[in-house]
mmCIF file as gemmi writes it, N, C-alpha and C atoms, coordinates in Angstrom:
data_model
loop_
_atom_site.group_PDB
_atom_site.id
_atom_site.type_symbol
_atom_site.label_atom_id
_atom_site.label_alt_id
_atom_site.label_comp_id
_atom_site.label_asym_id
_atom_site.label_entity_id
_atom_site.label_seq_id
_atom_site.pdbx_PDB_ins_code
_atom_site.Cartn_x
_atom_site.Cartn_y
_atom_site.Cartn_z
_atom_site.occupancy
_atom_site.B_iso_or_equiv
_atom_site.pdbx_formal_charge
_atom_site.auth_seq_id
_atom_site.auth_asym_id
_atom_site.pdbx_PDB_model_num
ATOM 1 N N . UNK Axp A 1 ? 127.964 31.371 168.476 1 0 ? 1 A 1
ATOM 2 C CA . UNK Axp A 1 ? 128.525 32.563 167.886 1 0 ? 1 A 1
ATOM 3 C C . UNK Axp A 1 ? 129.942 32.764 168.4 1 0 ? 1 A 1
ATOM 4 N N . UNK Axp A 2 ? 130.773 33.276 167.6 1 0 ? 2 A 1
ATOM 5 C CA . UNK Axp A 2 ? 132.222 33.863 167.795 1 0 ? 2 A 1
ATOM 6 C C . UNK Axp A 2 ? 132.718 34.939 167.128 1 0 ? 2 A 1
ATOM 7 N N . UNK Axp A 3 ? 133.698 35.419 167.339 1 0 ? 3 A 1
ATOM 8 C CA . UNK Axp A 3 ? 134.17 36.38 166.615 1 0 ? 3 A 1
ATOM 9 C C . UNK Axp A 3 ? 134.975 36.017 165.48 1 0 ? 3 A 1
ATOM 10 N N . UNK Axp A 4 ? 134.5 36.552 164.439 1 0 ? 4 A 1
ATOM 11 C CA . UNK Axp A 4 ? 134.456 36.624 162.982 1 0 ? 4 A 1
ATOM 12 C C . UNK Axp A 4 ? 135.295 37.429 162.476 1 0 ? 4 A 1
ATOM 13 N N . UNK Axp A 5 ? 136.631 37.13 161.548 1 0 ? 5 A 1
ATOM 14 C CA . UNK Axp A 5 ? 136.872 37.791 160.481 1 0 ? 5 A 1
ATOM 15 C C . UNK Axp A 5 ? 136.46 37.95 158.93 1 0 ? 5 A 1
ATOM 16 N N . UNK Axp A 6 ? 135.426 38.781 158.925 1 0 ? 6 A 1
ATOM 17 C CA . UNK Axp A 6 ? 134.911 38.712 157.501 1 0 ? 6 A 1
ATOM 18 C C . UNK Axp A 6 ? 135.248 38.534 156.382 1 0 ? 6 A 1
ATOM 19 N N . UNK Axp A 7 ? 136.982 39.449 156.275 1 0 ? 7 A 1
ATOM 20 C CA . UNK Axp A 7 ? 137.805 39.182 155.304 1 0 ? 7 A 1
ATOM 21 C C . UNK Axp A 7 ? 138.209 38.142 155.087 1 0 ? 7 A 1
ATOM 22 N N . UNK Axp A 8 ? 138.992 37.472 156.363 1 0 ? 8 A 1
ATOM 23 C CA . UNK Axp A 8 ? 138.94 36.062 156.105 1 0 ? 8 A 1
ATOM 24 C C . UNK Axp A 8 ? 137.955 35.063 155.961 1 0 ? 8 A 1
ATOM 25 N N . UNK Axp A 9 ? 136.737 35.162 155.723 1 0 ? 9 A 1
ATOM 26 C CA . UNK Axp A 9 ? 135.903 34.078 155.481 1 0 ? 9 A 1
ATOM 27 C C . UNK Axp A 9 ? 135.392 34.566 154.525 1 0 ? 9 A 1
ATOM 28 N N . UNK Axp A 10 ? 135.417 35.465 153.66 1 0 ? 10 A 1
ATOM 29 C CA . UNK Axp A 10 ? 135.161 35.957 151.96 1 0 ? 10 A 1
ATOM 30 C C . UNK Axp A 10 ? 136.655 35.161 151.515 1 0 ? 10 A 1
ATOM 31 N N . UNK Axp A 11 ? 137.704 35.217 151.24 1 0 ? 11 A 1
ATOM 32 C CA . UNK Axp A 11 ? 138.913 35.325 151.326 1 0 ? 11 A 1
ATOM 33 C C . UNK Axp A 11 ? 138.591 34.053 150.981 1 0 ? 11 A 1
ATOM 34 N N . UNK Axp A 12 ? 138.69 32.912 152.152 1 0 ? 12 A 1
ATOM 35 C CA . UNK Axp A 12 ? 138.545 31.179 152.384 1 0 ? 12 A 1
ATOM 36 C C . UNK Axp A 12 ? 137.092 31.325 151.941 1 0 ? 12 A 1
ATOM 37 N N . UNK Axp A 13 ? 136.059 31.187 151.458 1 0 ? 13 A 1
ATOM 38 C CA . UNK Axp A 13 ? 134.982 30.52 150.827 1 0 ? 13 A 1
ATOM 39 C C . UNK Axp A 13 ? 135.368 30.982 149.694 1 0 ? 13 A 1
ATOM 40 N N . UNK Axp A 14 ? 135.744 32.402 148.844 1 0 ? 14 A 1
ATOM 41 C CA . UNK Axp A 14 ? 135.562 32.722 147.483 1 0 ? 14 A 1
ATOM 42 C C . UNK Axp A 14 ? 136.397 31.747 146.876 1 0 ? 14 A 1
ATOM 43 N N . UNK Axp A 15 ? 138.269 30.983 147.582 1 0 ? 15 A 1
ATOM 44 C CA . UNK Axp A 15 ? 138.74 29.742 147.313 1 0 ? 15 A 1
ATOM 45 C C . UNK Axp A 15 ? 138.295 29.236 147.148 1 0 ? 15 A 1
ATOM 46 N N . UNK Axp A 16 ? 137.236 28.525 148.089 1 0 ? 16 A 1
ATOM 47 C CA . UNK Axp A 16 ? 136.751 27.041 147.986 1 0 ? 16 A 1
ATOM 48 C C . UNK Axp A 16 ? 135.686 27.02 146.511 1 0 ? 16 A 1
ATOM 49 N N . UNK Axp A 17 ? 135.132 28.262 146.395 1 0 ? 17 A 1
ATOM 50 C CA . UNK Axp A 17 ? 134.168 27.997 145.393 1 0 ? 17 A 1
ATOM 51 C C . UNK Axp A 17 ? 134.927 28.458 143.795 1 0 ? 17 A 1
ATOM 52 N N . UNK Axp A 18 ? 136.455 28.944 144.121 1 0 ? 18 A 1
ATOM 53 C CA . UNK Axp A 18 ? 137.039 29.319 142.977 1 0 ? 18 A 1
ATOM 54 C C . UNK Axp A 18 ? 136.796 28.682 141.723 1 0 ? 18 A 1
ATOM 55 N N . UNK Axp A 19 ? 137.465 27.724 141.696 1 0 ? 19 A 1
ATOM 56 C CA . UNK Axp A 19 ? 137.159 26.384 140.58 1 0 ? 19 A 1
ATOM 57 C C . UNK Axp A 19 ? 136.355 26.204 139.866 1 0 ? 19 A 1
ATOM 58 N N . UNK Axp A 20 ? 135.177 26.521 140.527 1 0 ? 20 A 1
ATOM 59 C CA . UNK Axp A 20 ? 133.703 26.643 139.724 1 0 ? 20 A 1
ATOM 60 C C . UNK Axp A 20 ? 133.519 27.811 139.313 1 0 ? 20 A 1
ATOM 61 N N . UNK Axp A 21 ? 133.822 28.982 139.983 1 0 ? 21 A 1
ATOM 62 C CA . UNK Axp A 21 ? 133.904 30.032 139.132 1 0 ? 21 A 1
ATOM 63 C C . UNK Axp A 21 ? 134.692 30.514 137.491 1 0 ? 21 A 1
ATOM 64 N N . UNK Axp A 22 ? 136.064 29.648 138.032 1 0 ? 22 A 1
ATOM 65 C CA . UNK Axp A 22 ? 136.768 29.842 136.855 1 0 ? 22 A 1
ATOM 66 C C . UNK Axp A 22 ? 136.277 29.024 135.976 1 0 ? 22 A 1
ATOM 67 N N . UNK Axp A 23 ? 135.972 27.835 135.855 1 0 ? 23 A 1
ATOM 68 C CA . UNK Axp A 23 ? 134.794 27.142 135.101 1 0 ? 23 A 1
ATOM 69 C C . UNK Axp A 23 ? 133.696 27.658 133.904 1 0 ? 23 A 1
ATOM 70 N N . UNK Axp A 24 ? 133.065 28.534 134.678 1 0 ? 24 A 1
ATOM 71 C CA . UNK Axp A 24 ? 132.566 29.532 134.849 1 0 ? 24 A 1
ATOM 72 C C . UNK Axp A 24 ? 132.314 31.088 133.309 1 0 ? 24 A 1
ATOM 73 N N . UNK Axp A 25 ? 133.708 31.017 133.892 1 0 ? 25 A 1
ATOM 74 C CA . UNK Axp A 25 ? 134.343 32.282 132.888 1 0 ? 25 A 1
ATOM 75 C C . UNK Axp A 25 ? 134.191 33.309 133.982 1 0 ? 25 A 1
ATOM 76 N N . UNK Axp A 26 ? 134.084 33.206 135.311 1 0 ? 26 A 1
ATOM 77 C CA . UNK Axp A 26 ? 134.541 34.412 136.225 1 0 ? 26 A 1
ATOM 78 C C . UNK Axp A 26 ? 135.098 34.907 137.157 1 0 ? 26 A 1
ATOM 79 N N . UNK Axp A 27 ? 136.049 35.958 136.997 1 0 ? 27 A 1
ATOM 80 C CA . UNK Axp A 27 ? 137.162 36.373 137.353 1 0 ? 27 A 1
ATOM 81 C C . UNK Axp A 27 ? 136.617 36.548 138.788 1 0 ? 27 A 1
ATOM 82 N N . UNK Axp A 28 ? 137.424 36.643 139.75 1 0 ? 28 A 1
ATOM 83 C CA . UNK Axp A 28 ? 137.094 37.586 141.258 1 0 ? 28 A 1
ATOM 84 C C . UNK Axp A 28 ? 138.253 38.311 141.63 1 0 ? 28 A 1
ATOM 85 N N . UNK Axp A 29 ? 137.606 39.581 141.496 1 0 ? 29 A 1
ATOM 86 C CA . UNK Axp A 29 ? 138.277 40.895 142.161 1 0 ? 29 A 1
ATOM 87 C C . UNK Axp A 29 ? 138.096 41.043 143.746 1 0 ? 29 A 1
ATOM 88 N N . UNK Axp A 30 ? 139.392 41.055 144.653 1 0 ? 30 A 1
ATOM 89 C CA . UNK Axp A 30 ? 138.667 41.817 146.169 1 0 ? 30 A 1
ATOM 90 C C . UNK Axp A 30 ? 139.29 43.064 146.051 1 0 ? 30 A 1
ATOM 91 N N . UNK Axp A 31 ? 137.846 43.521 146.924 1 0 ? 31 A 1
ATOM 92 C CA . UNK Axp A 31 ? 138.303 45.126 147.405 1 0 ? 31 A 1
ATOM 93 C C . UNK Axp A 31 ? 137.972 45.104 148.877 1 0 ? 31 A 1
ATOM 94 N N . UNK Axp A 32 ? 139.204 45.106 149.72 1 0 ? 32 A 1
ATOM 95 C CA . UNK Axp A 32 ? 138.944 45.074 151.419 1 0 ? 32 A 1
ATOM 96 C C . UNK Axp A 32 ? 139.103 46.694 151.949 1 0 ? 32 A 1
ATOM 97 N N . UNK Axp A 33 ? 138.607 46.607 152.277 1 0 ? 33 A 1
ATOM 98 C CA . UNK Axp A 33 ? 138.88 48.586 153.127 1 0 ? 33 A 1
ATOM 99 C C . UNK Axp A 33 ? 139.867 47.465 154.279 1 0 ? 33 A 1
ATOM 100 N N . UNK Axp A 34 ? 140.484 48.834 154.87 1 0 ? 34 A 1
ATOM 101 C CA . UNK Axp A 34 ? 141.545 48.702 155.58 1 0 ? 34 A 1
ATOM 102 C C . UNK Axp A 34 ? 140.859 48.758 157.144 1 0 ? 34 A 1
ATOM 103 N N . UNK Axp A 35 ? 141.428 48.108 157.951 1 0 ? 35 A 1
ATOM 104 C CA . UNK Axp A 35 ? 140.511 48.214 159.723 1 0 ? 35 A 1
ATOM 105 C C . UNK Axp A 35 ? 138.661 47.579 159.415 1 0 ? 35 A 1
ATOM 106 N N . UNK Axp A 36 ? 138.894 46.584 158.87 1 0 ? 36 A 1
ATOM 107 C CA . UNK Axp A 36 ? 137.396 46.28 158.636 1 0 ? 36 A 1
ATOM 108 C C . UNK Axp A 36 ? 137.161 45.532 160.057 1 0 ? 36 A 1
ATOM 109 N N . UNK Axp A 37 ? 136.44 45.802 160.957 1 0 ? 37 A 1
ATOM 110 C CA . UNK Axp A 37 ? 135.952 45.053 162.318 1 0 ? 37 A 1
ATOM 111 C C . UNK Axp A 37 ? 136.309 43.51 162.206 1 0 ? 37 A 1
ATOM 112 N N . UNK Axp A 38 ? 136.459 43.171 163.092 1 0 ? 38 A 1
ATOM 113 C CA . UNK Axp A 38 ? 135.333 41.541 163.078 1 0 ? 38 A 1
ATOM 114 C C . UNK Axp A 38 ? 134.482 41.658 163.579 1 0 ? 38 A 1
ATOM 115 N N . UNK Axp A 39 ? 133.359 40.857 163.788 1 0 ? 39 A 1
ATOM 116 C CA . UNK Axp A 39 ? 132.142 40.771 164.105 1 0 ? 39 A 1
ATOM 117 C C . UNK Axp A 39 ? 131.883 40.099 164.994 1 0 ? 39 A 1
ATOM 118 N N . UNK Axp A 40 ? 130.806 39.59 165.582 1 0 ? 40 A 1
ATOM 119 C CA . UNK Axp A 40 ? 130.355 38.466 166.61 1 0 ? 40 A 1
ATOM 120 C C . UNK Axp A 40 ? 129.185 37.657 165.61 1 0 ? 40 A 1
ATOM 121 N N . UNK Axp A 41 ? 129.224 36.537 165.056 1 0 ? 41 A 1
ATOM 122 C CA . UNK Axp A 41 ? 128.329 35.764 164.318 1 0 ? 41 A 1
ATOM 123 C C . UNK Axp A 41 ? 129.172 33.876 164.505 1 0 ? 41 A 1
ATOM 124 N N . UNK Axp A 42 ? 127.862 33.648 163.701 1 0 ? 42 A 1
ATOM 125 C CA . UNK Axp A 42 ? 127.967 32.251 163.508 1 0 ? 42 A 1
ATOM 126 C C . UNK Axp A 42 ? 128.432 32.002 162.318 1 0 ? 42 A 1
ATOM 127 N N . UNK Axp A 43 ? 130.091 31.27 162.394 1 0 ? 43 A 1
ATOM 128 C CA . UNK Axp A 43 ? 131.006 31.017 161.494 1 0 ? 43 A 1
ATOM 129 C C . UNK Axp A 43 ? 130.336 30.392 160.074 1 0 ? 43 A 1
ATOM 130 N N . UNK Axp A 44 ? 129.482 29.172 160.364 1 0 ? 44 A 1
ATOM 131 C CA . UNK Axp A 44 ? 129.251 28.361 159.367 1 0 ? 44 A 1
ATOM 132 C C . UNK Axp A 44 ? 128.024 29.307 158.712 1 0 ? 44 A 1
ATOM 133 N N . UNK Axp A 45 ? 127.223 29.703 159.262 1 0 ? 45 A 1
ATOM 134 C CA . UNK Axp A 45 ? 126.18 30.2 158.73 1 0 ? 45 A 1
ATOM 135 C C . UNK Axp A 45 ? 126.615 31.609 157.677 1 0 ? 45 A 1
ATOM 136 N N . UNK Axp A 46 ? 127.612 32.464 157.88 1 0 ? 46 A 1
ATOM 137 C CA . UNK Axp A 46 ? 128.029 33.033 157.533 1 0 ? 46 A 1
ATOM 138 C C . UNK Axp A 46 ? 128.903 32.593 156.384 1 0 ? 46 A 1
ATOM 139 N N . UNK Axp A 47 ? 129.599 31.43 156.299 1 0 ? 47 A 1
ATOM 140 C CA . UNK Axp A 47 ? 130.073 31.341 155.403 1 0 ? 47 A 1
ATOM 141 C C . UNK Axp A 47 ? 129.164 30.488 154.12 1 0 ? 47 A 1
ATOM 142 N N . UNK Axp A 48 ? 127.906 30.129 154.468 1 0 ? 48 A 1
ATOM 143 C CA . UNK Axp A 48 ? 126.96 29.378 153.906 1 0 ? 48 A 1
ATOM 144 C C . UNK Axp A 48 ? 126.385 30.616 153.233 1 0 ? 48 A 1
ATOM 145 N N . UNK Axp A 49 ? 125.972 31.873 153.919 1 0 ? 49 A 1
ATOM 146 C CA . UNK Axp A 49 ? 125.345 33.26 152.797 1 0 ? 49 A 1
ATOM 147 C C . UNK Axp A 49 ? 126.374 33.738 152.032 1 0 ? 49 A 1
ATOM 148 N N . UNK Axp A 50 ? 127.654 33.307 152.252 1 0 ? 50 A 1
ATOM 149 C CA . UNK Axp A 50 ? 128.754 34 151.318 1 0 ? 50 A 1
ATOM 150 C C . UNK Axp A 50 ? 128.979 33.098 149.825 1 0 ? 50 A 1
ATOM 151 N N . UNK Axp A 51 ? 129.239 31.365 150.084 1 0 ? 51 A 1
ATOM 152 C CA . UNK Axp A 51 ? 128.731 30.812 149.549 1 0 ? 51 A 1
ATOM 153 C C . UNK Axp A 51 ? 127.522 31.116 148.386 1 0 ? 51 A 1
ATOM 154 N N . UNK Axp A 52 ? 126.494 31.13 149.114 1 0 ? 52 A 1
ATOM 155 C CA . UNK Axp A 52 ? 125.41 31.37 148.191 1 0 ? 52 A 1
ATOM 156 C C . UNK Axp A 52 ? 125.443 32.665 147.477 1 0 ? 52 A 1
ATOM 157 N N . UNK Axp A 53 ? 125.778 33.492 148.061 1 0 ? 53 A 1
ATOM 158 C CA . UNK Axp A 53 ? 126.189 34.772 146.901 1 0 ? 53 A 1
ATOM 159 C C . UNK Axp A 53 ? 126.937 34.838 145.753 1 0 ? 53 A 1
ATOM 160 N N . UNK Axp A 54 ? 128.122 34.078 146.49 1 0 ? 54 A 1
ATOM 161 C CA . UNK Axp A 54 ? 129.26 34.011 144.964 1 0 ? 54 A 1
ATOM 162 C C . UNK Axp A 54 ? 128.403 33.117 144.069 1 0 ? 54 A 1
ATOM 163 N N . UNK Axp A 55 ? 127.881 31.952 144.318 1 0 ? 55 A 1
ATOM 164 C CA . UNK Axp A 55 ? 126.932 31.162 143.455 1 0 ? 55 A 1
ATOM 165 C C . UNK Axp A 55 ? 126.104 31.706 142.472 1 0 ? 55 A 1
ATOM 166 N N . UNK Axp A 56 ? 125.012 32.466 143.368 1 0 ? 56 A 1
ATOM 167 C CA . UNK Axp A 56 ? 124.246 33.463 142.486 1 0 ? 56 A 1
ATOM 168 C C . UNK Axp A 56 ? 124.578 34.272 141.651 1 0 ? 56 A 1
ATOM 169 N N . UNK Axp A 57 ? 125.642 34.751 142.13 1 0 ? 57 A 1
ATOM 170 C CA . UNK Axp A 57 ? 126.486 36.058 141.007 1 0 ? 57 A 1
ATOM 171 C C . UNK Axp A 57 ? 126.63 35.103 140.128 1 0 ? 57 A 1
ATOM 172 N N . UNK Axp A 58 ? 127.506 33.905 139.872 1 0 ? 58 A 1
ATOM 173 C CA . UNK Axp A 58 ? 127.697 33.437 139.438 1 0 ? 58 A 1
ATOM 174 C C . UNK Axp A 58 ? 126.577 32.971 138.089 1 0 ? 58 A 1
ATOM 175 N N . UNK Axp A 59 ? 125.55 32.445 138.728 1 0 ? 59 A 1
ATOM 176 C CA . UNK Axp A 59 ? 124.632 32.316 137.79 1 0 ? 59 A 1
ATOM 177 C C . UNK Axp A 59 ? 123.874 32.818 137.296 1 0 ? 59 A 1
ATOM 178 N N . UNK Axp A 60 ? 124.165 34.403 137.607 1 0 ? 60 A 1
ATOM 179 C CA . UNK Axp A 60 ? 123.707 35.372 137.158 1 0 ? 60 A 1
ATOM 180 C C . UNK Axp A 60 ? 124.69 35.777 135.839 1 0 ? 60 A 1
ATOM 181 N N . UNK Axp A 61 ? 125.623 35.426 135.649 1 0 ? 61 A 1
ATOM 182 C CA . UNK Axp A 61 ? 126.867 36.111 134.33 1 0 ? 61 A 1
ATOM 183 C C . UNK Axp A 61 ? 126.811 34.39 133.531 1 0 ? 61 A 1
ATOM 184 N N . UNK Axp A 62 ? 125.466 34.383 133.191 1 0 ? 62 A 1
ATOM 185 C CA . UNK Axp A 62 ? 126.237 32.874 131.696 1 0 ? 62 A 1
ATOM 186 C C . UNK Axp A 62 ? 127.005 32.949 130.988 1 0 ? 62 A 1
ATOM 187 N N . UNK Axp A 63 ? 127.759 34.442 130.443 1 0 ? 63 A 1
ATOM 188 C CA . UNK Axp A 63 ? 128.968 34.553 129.568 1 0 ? 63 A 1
ATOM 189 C C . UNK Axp A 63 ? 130.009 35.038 130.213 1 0 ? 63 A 1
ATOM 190 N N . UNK Axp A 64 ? 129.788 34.511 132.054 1 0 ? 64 A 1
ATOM 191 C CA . UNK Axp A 64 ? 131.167 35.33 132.274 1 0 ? 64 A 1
ATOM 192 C C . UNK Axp A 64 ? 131.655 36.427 132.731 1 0 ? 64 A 1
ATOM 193 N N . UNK Axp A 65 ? 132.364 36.881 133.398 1 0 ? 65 A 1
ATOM 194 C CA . UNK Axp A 65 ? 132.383 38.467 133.724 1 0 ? 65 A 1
ATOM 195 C C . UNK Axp A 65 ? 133.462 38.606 134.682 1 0 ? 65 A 1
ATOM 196 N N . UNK Axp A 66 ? 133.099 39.624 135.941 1 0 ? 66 A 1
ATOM 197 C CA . UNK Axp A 66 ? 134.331 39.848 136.408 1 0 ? 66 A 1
ATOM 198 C C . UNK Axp A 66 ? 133.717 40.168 137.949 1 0 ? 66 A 1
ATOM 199 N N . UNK Axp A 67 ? 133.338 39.594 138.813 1 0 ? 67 A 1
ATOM 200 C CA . UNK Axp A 67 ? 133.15 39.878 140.266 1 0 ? 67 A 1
ATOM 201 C C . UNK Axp A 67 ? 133.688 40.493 141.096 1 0 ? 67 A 1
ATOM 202 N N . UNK Axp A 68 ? 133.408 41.385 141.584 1 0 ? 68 A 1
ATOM 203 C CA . UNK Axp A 68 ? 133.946 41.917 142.739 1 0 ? 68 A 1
ATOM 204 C C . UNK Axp A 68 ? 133.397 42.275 143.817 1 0 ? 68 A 1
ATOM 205 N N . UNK Axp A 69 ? 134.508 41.689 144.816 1 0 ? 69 A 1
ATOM 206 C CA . UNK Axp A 69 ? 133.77 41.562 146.345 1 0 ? 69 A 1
ATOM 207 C C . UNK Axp A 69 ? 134.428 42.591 147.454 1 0 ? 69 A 1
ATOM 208 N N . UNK Axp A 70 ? 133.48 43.426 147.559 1 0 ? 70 A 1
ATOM 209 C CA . UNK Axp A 70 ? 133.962 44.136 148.85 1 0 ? 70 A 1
ATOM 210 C C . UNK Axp A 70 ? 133.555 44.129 149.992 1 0 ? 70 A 1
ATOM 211 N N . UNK Axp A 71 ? 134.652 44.183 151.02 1 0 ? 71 A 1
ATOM 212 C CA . UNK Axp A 71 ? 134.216 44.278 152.513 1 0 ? 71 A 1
ATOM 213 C C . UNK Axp A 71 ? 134.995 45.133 153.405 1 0 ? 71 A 1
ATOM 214 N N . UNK Axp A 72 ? 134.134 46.294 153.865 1 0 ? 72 A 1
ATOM 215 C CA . UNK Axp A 72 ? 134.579 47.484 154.795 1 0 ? 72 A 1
ATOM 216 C C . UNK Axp A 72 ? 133.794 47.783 155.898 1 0 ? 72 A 1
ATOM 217 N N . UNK Axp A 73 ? 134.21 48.899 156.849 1 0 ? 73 A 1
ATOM 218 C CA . UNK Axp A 73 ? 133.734 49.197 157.503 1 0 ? 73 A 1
ATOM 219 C C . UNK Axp A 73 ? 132.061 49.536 157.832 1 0 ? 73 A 1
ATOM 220 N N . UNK Axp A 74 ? 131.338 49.939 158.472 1 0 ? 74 A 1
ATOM 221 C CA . UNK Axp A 74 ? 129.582 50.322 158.399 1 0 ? 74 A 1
ATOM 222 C C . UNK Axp A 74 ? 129.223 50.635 159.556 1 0 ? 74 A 1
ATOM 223 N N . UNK Axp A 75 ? 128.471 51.434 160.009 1 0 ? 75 A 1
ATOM 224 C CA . UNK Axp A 75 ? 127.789 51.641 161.183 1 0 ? 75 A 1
ATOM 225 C C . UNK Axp A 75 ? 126.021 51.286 161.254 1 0 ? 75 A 1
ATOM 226 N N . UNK Axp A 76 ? 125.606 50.773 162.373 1 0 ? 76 A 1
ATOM 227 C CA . UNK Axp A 76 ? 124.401 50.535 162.142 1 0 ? 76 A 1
ATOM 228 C C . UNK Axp A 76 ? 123.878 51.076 163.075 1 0 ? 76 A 1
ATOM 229 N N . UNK Axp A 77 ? 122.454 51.662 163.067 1 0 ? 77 A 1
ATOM 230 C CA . UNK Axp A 77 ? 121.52 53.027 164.248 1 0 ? 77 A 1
ATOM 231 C C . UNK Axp A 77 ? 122.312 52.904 165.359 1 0 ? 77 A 1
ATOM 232 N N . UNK Axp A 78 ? 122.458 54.135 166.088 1 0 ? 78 A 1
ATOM 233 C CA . UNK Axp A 78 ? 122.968 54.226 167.087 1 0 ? 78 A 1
ATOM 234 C C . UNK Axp A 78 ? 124.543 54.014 167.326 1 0 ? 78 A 1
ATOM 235 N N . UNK Axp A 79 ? 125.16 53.779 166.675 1 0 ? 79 A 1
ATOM 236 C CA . UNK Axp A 79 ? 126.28 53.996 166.419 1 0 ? 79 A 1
ATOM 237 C C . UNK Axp A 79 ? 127.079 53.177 166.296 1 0 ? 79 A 1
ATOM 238 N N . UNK Axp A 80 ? 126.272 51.963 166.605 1 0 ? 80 A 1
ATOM 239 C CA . UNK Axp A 80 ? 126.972 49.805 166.293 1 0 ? 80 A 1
ATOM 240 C C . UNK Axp A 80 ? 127.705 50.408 165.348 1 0 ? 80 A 1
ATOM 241 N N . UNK Axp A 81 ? 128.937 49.571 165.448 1 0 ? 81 A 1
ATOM 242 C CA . UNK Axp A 81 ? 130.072 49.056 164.506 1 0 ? 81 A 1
ATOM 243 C C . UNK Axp A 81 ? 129.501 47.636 163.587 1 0 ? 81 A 1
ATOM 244 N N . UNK Axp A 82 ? 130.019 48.004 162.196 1 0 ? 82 A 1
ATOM 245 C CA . UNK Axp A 82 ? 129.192 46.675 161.799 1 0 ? 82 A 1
ATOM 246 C C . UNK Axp A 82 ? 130.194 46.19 160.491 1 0 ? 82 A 1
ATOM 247 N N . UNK Axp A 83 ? 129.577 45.172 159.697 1 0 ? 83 A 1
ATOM 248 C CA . UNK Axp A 83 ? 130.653 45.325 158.417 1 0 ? 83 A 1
ATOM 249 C C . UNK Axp A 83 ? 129.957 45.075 157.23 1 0 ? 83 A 1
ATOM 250 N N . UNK Axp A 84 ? 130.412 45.372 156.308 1 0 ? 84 A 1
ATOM 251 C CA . UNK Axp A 84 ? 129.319 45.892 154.766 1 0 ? 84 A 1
ATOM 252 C C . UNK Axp A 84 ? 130.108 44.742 153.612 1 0 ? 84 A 1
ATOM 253 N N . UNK Axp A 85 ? 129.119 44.077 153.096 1 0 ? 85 A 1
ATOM 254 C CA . UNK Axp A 85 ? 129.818 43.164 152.333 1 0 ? 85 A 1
ATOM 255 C C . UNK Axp A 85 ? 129.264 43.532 150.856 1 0 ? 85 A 1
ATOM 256 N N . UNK Axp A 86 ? 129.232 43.641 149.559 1 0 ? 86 A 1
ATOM 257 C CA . UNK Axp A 86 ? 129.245 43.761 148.471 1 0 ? 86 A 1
ATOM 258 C C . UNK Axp A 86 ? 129.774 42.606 147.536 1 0 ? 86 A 1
Protein backbone atom coordinates (compact mmCIF):
# COMPACT_ATOMS: atom_id res chain seq x y z
CA UNK A 1 0.00 0.00 0.00
CA UNK A 2 0.90 3.76 -0.67
CA UNK A 3 -0.46 6.86 -0.89
CA UNK A 4 -2.82 7.39 -3.63
CA UNK A 5 -4.00 10.14 -5.75
CA UNK A 6 -7.40 9.22 -6.83
CA UNK A 7 -7.74 11.93 -9.27
CA UNK A 8 -4.82 10.98 -10.75
CA UNK A 9 -5.46 7.39 -11.23
CA UNK A 10 -9.21 8.04 -12.63
CA UNK A 11 -7.48 10.73 -14.79
CA UNK A 12 -4.48 7.96 -16.10
CA UNK A 13 -6.76 4.76 -16.39
CA UNK A 14 -9.97 6.66 -17.94
CA UNK A 15 -6.80 7.49 -20.81
CA UNK A 16 -5.68 4.27 -21.07
CA UNK A 17 -9.14 2.85 -21.61
CA UNK A 18 -10.15 6.06 -23.75
CA UNK A 19 -9.88 4.53 -27.21
CA UNK A 20 -12.21 1.93 -26.50
CA UNK A 21 -14.53 4.10 -25.18
CA UNK A 22 -14.55 6.41 -28.03
CA UNK A 23 -14.99 3.30 -30.13
CA UNK A 24 -17.63 2.91 -28.24
CA UNK A 25 -19.72 6.05 -28.87
CA UNK A 26 -18.75 7.31 -25.24
CA UNK A 27 -17.96 10.54 -24.24
CA UNK A 28 -16.20 11.02 -20.59
CA UNK A 29 -17.05 13.88 -18.52
CA UNK A 30 -14.83 14.57 -15.10
CA UNK A 31 -16.19 16.16 -12.24
CA UNK A 32 -13.26 16.48 -9.43
CA UNK A 33 -14.30 18.41 -6.20
CA UNK A 34 -11.53 20.53 -5.21
CA UNK A 35 -9.04 19.23 -1.96
CA UNK A 36 -10.05 15.62 -2.73
CA UNK A 37 -7.61 13.57 -0.08
CA UNK A 38 -5.30 10.98 -1.19
CA UNK A 39 -5.67 7.90 0.30
CA UNK A 40 -3.51 5.00 1.59
CA UNK A 41 -4.32 1.87 -0.91
CA UNK A 42 -2.90 -0.45 -3.31
CA UNK A 43 -2.04 1.37 -6.59
CA UNK A 44 -2.64 -1.51 -9.03
CA UNK A 45 -5.60 -2.89 -7.43
CA UNK A 46 -7.21 0.32 -7.46
CA UNK A 47 -6.61 1.07 -10.72
CA UNK A 48 -7.86 -2.53 -11.83
CA UNK A 49 -11.67 -1.51 -9.99
CA UNK A 50 -11.46 1.74 -11.92
CA UNK A 51 -10.70 -0.07 -14.99
CA UNK A 52 -13.48 -2.37 -14.55
CA UNK A 53 -15.99 0.31 -13.96
CA UNK A 54 -15.34 2.43 -16.94
CA UNK A 55 -15.70 -1.06 -18.81
CA UNK A 56 -18.97 -1.84 -17.35
CA UNK A 57 -20.43 1.56 -17.86
CA UNK A 58 -19.30 1.07 -20.90
CA UNK A 59 -21.14 -2.00 -21.69
CA UNK A 60 -23.81 -0.92 -20.18
CA UNK A 61 -24.60 2.19 -23.05
CA UNK A 62 -24.65 -0.11 -26.59
CA UNK A 63 -25.75 3.18 -28.27
CA UNK A 64 -23.44 5.30 -26.56
CA UNK A 65 -23.81 8.06 -24.18
CA UNK A 66 -21.99 10.33 -22.08
CA UNK A 67 -20.07 9.22 -18.70
CA UNK A 68 -19.32 10.96 -15.99
CA UNK A 69 -16.86 10.45 -13.38
CA UNK A 70 -16.70 12.01 -10.14
CA UNK A 71 -14.30 12.14 -7.36
CA UNK A 72 -14.58 14.21 -4.01
CA UNK A 73 -14.25 14.42 -0.72
CA UNK A 74 -16.30 11.68 2.04
CA UNK A 75 -16.14 10.89 5.51
CA UNK A 76 -16.45 7.46 6.84
CA UNK A 77 -17.94 6.50 10.82
CA UNK A 78 -16.15 8.25 13.12
CA UNK A 79 -14.88 10.82 11.31
CA UNK A 80 -12.12 8.93 8.70
CA UNK A 81 -11.37 11.07 5.83
CA UNK A 82 -12.10 9.08 2.79
CA UNK A 83 -12.79 9.62 -1.04
CA UNK A 84 -16.11 9.03 -3.04
CA UNK A 85 -15.81 7.94 -6.55
CA UNK A 86 -18.94 7.99 -8.96
Amino acid sequence: KTTVDVVKEVVGTSELINPHLRKAGVAVRHEFADRTPVICADRQKLRQVILNLLSNASDAMPSGGELTLRVGPDELPHGRAAVRFE
